[in-house]
VEXDREN-2710 file (C-alpha; in Angstrom, 1 decimal):
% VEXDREN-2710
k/r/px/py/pz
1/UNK/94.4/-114.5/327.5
2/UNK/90.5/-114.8/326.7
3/UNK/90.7/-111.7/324.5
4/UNK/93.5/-113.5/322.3
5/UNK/91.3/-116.5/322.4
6/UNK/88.3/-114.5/321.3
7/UNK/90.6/-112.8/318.5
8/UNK/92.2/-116.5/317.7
9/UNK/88.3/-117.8/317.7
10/UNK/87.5/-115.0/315.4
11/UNK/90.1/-115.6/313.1
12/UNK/89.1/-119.4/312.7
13/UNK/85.3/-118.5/312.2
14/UNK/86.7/-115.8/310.0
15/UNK/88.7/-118.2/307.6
16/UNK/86.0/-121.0/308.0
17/UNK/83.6/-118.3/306.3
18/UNK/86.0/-117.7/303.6
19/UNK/86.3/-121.3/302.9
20/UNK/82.9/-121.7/302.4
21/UNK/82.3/-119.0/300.3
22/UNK/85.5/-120.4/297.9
23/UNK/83.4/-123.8/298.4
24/UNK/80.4/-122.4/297.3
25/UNK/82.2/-120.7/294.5
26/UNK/83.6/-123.4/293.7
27/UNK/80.1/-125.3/293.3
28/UNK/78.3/-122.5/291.6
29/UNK/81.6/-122.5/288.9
30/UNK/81.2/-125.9/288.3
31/UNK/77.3/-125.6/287.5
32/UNK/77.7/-122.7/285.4
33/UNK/79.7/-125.2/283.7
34/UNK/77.4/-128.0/283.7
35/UNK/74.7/-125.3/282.6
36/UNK/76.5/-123.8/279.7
37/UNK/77.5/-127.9/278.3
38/UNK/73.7/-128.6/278.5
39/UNK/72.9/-125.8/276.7
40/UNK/75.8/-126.2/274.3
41/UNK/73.9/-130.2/273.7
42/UNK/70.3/-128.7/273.5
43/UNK/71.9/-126.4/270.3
44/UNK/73.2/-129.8/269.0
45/UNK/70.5/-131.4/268.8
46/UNK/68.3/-128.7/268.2
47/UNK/70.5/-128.6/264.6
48/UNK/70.4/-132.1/264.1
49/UNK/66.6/-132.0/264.5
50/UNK/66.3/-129.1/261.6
51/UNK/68.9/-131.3/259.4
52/UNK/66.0/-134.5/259.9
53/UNK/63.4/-132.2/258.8
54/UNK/65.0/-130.9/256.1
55/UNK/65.8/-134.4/255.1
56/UNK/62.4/-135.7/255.5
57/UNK/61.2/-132.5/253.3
58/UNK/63.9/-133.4/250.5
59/UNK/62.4/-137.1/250.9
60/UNK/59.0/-136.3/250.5
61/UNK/59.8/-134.2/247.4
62/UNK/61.6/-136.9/246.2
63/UNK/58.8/-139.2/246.5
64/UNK/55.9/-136.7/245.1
65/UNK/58.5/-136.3/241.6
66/UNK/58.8/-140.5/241.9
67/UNK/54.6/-140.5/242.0
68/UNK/54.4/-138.1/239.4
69/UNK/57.0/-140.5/237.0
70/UNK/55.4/-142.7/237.8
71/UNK/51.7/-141.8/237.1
72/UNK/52.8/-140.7/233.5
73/UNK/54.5/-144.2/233.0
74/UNK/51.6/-145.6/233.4
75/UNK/49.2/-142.9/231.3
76/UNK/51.8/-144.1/228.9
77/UNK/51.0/-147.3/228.8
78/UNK/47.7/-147.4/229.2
79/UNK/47.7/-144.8/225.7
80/UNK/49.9/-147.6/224.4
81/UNK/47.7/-150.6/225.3
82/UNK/44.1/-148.8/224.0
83/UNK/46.2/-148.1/220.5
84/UNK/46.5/-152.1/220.3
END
């Protein structure tokens, strides 16, 4: 009888183990998962930042050709007001 209890004791530690490591599988699954949606954010954003630069780049282009209009409109009329 105590051998079968030592064989029935070693069968529960024995599926207790494998429970735990399919727990712990389990767990490491599900933050390989978390992992991998973090990372999948981080390329996300990492785009979104190089479309705001781009567009702050196209801005400030935008703005320099504006300047430059504008500085000639106003060469023209200052050639226009020292003709009067």
């Amino acid at each position: 009888m105590t051998q079968n209890n030592q064989k029935h004791n070693t069968e529960k530690q024995l599926q207790y183990a494998q429970n735990e490591v399919q727990k712990a599988h389990a767990e490491l699954q599900i933050e390989e998962n978390e992992l991998l949606k973090a990372k999948q954010q981080e390329e996300m954003e990492f785009q979104q930042l190089k479309q705001a630069q781009q567009k702050v780049k196209q801005e400030q282009y935008d703005v320099q050709k504006a300047q430059e209009k504008l500085q000639r409109a106003q060469e023209v009329v200052m050639t226009y007001q020292n003709l009067q």
